[in-house]
C-alpha positions as a Markdown table, in Angstrom:
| # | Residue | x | y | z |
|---|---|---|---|---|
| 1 | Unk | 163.3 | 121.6 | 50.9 |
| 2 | Unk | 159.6 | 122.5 | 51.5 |
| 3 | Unk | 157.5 | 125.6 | 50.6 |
| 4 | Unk | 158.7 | 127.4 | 53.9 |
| 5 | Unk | 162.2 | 127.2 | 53.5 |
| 6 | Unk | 162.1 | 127.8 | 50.0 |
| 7 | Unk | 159.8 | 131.3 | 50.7 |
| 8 | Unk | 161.9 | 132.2 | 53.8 |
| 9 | Unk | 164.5 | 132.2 | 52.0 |
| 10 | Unk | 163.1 | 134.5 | 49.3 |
| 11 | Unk | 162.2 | 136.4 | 51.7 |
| 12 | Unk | 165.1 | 137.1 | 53.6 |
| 13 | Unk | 166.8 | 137.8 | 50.8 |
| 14 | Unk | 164.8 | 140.1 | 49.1 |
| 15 | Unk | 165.1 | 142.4 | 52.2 |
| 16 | Unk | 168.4 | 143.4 | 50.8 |
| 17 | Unk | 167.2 | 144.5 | 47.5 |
| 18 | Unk | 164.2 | 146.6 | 49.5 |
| 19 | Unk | 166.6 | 148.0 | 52.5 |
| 20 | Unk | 169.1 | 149.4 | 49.5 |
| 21 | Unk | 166.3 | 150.6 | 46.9 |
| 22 | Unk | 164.6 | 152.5 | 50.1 |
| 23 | Unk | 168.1 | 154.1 | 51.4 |
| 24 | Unk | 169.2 | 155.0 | 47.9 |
| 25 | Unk | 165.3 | 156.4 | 47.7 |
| 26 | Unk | 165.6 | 158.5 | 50.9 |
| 27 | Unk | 169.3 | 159.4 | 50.3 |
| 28 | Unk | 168.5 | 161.3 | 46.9 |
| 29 | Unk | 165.4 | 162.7 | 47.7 |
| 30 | Unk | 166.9 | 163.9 | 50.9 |
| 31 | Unk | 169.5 | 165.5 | 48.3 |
| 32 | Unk | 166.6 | 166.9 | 46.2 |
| 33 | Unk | 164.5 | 168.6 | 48.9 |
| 34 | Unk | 167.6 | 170.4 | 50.7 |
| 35 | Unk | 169.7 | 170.8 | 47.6 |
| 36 | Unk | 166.4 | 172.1 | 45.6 |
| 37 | Unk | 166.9 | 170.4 | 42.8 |
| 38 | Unk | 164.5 | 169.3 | 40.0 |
| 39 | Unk | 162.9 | 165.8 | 40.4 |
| 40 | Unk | 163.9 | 163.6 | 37.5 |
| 41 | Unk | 162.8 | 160.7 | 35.6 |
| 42 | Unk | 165.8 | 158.4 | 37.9 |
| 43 | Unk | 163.9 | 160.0 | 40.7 |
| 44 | Unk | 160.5 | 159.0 | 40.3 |
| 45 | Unk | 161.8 | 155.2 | 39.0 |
| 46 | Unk | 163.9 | 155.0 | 42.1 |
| 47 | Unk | 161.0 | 155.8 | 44.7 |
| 48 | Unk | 158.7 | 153.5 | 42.1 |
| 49 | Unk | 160.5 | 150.9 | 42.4 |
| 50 | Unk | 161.6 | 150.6 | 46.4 |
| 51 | Unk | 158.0 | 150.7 | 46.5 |
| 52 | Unk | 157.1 | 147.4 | 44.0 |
| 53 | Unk | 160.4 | 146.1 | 45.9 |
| 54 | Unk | 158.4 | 146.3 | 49.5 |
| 55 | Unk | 155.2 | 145.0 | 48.1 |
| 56 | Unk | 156.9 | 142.4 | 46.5 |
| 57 | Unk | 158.3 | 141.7 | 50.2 |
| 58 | Unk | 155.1 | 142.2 | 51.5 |
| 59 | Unk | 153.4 | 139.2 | 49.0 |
| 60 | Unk | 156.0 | 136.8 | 49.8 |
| 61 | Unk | 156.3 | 137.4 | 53.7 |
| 62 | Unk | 151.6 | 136.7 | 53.5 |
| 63 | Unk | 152.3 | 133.3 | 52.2 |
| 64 | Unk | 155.7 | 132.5 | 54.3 |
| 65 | Unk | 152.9 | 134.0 | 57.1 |
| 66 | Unk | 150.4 | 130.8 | 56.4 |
| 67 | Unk | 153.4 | 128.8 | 56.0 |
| 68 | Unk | 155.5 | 129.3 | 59.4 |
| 69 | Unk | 155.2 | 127.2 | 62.1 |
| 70 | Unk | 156.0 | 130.6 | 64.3 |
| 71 | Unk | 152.8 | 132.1 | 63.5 |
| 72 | Unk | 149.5 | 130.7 | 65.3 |
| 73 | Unk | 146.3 | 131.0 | 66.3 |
| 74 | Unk | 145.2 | 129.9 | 70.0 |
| 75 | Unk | 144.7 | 130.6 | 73.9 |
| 76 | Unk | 148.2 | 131.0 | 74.3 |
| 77 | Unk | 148.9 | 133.0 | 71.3 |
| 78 | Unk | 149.4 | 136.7 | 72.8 |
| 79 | Unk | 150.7 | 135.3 | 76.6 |
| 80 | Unk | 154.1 | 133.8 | 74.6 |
| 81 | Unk | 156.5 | 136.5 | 73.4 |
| 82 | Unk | 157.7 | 134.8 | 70.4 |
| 83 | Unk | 154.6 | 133.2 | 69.0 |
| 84 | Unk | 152.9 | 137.0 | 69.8 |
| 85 | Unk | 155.9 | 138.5 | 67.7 |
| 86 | Unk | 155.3 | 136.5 | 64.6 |
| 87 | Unk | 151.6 | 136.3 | 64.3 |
| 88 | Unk | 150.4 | 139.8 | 65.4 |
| 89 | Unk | 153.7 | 142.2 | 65.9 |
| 90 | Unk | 155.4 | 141.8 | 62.9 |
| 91 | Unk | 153.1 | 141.5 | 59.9 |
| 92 | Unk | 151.2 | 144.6 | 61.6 |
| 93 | Unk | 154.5 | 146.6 | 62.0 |
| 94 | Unk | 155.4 | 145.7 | 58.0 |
| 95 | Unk | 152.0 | 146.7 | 56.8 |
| 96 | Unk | 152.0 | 150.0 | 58.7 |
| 97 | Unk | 155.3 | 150.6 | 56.6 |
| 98 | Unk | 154.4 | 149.7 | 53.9 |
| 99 | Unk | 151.4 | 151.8 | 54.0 |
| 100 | Unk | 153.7 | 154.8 | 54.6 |
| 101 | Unk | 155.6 | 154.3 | 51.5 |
| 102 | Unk | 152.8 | 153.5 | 50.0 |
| 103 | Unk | 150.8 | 157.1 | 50.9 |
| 104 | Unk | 154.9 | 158.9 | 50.1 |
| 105 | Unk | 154.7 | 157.7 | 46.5 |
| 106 | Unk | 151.2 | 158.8 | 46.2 |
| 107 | Unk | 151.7 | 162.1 | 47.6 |
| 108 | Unk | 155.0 | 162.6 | 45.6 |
| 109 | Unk | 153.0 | 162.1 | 43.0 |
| 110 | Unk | 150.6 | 164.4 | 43.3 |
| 111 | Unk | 152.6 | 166.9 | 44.4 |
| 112 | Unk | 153.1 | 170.1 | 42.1 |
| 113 | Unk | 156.6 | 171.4 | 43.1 |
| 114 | Unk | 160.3 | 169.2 | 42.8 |
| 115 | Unk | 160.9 | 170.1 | 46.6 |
| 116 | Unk | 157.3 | 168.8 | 47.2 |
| 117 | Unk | 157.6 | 165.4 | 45.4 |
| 118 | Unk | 161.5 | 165.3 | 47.1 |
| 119 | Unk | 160.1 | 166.1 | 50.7 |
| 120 | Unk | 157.0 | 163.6 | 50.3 |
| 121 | Unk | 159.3 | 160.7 | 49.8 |
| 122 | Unk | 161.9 | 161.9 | 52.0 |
| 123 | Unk | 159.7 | 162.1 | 55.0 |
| 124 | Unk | 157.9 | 159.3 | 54.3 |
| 125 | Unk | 160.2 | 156.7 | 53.6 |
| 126 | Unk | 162.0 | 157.5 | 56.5 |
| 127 | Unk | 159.3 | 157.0 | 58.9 |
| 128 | Unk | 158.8 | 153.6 | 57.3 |
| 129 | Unk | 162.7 | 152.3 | 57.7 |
| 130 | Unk | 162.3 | 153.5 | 60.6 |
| 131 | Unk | 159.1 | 151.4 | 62.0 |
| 132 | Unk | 160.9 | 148.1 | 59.6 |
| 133 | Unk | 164.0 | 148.6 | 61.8 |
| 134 | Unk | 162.1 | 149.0 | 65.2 |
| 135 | Unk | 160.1 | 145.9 | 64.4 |
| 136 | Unk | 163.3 | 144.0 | 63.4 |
| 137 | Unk | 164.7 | 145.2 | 67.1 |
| 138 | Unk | 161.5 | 144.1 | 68.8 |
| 139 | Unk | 161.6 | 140.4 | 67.3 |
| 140 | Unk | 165.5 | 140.1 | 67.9 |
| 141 | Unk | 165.6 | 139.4 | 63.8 |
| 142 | Unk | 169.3 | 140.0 | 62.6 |
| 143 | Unk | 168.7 | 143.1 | 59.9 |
| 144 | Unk | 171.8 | 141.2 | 58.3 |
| 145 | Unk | 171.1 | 137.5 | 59.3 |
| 146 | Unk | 168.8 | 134.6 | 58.0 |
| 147 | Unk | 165.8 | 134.7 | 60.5 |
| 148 | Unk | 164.2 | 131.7 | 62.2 |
Protein backbone atom coordinates (compact mmCIF):
# COMPACT_ATOMS: atom_id res chain seq x y z
CA UNK A 1 0.00 0.00 0.00
CA UNK A 2 1.70 3.33 -0.97
CA UNK A 3 1.31 6.89 0.48
CA UNK A 4 -1.75 7.50 -1.91
CA UNK A 5 -3.85 4.84 -1.06
CA UNK A 6 -3.14 5.03 2.37
CA UNK A 7 -4.16 9.14 2.34
CA UNK A 8 -7.18 8.41 0.03
CA UNK A 9 -8.31 6.37 2.16
CA UNK A 10 -8.09 8.73 5.12
CA UNK A 11 -9.52 10.88 3.18
CA UNK A 12 -12.55 9.38 2.09
CA UNK A 13 -13.27 8.35 5.19
CA UNK A 14 -12.90 11.31 7.19
CA UNK A 15 -15.68 12.91 4.94
CA UNK A 16 -18.14 11.04 7.01
CA UNK A 17 -17.03 12.39 10.27
CA UNK A 18 -17.06 16.19 8.53
CA UNK A 19 -20.58 15.63 6.48
CA UNK A 20 -22.29 14.50 10.12
CA UNK A 21 -20.39 17.16 12.45
CA UNK A 22 -21.50 19.94 9.70
CA UNK A 23 -25.36 18.54 9.41
CA UNK A 24 -25.63 18.06 13.17
CA UNK A 25 -23.90 21.90 13.17
CA UNK A 26 -26.53 23.33 10.81
CA UNK A 27 -29.40 21.22 12.22
CA UNK A 28 -29.06 22.81 15.79
CA UNK A 29 -28.28 26.02 14.90
CA UNK A 30 -31.13 26.04 12.46
CA UNK A 31 -33.05 25.06 15.77
CA UNK A 32 -31.39 27.95 17.77
CA UNK A 33 -32.03 30.85 15.28
CA UNK A 34 -35.89 29.98 14.63
CA UNK A 35 -36.51 28.40 18.03
CA UNK A 36 -34.61 31.53 19.72
CA UNK A 37 -32.93 29.85 21.99
CA UNK A 38 -29.71 30.57 23.90
CA UNK A 39 -26.37 29.47 22.31
CA UNK A 40 -24.66 27.04 24.57
CA UNK A 41 -21.34 25.66 25.39
CA UNK A 42 -22.52 22.09 23.09
CA UNK A 43 -23.21 24.80 20.58
CA UNK A 44 -20.18 26.56 20.14
CA UNK A 45 -18.01 22.95 20.47
CA UNK A 46 -20.29 21.54 17.83
CA UNK A 47 -19.66 24.38 15.15
CA UNK A 48 -15.79 24.35 16.60
CA UNK A 49 -15.32 21.24 15.81
CA UNK A 50 -17.10 20.52 12.19
CA UNK A 51 -14.78 23.25 11.45
CA UNK A 52 -11.23 21.48 12.77
CA UNK A 53 -13.10 18.36 11.13
CA UNK A 54 -13.05 20.20 7.51
CA UNK A 55 -9.58 21.52 7.95
CA UNK A 56 -8.41 18.43 9.01
CA UNK A 57 -10.10 17.20 5.51
CA UNK A 58 -8.68 20.02 3.96
CA UNK A 59 -4.76 18.99 5.15
CA UNK A 60 -5.13 15.56 4.11
CA UNK A 61 -6.94 16.08 0.66
CA UNK A 62 -3.28 19.01 -0.07
CA UNK A 63 -1.08 16.08 0.27
CA UNK A 64 -3.43 13.23 -1.41
CA UNK A 65 -3.47 16.51 -4.07
CA UNK A 66 0.60 16.11 -4.67
CA UNK A 67 0.05 12.50 -4.38
CA UNK A 68 -2.66 11.56 -7.09
CA UNK A 69 -1.93 10.61 -10.27
CA UNK A 70 -5.49 12.46 -11.33
CA UNK A 71 -4.11 15.81 -10.68
CA UNK A 72 -1.50 17.35 -13.33
CA UNK A 73 0.10 19.99 -14.71
CA UNK A 74 0.39 20.35 -18.62
CA UNK A 75 -0.96 21.51 -22.23
CA UNK A 76 -3.72 19.21 -21.88
CA UNK A 77 -4.60 19.80 -18.40
CA UNK A 78 -7.89 22.12 -18.65
CA UNK A 79 -8.99 20.47 -22.48
CA UNK A 80 -9.61 16.78 -20.49
CA UNK A 81 -12.69 16.82 -18.13
CA UNK A 82 -11.33 14.57 -15.61
CA UNK A 83 -7.77 15.63 -15.27
CA UNK A 84 -9.47 19.45 -15.17
CA UNK A 85 -11.83 18.14 -12.36
CA UNK A 86 -9.09 17.05 -10.08
CA UNK A 87 -6.39 19.56 -10.45
CA UNK A 88 -8.30 22.86 -10.68
CA UNK A 89 -12.33 22.19 -9.96
CA UNK A 90 -12.22 20.44 -6.89
CA UNK A 91 -9.59 21.62 -4.57
CA UNK A 92 -10.96 25.25 -5.60
CA UNK A 93 -14.60 24.21 -4.86
CA UNK A 94 -13.32 22.61 -1.21
CA UNK A 95 -11.40 25.69 -0.37
CA UNK A 96 -14.24 28.10 -1.22
CA UNK A 97 -16.20 25.95 1.47
CA UNK A 98 -14.08 25.83 3.70
CA UNK A 99 -13.55 29.37 3.70
CA UNK A 100 -17.31 29.75 4.29
CA UNK A 101 -17.25 27.81 7.38
CA UNK A 102 -14.37 29.20 8.13
CA UNK A 103 -15.78 33.23 7.95
CA UNK A 104 -19.42 31.36 9.85
CA UNK A 105 -17.36 30.40 12.91
CA UNK A 106 -15.70 33.67 12.99
CA UNK A 107 -18.71 35.71 12.64
CA UNK A 108 -20.62 33.40 15.18
CA UNK A 109 -18.21 34.35 17.21
CA UNK A 110 -18.17 37.68 17.19
CA UNK A 111 -21.59 38.03 17.21
CA UNK A 112 -23.41 39.65 20.38
CA UNK A 113 -26.88 38.06 20.38
CA UNK A 114 -27.70 33.84 20.54
CA UNK A 115 -29.94 34.30 17.34
CA UNK A 116 -26.86 36.13 15.88
CA UNK A 117 -24.19 33.40 16.62
CA UNK A 118 -27.23 30.67 15.58
CA UNK A 119 -27.99 32.45 12.26
CA UNK A 120 -24.08 33.01 11.34
CA UNK A 121 -23.48 29.34 11.38
CA UNK A 122 -26.72 28.39 10.11
CA UNK A 123 -26.32 30.40 6.90
CA UNK A 124 -23.06 29.71 6.49
CA UNK A 125 -22.60 26.22 6.82
CA UNK A 126 -25.30 25.73 4.58
CA UNK A 127 -23.79 27.54 1.76
CA UNK A 128 -20.71 25.49 2.20
CA UNK A 129 -22.58 21.77 2.09
CA UNK A 130 -24.01 23.05 -0.38
CA UNK A 131 -20.88 24.12 -2.76
CA UNK A 132 -19.08 20.43 -1.17
CA UNK A 133 -22.18 18.67 -2.61
CA UNK A 134 -22.30 20.52 -6.02
CA UNK A 135 -18.61 19.80 -6.49
CA UNK A 136 -19.11 16.19 -5.55
CA UNK A 137 -22.01 16.23 -8.41
CA UNK A 138 -19.67 17.90 -10.89
CA UNK A 139 -16.77 15.20 -10.53
CA UNK A 140 -19.35 12.24 -10.49
CA UNK A 141 -17.67 11.35 -6.78
CA UNK A 142 -20.13 9.01 -4.89
CA UNK A 143 -20.90 11.32 -1.57
CA UNK A 144 -21.27 7.63 -0.12
CA UNK A 145 -18.55 5.70 -2.25
CA UNK A 146 -14.69 5.36 -2.22
CA UNK A 147 -13.57 7.78 -5.03
CA UNK A 148 -10.96 7.02 -7.67
Amino acid sequence: MNAYTIFKYIHSGLRFVVVILLLWAIIQSLAGWFGKKSYTEGNRKVNLFAMISAHTQLLFGLVLYFLSPFVQFGANTMKDATTRYWTVEHISMMIIALVLITIGHAKSKRANTPEAKHKAIAVFYIIAVIIVVVALSAGHVSLLGMTA
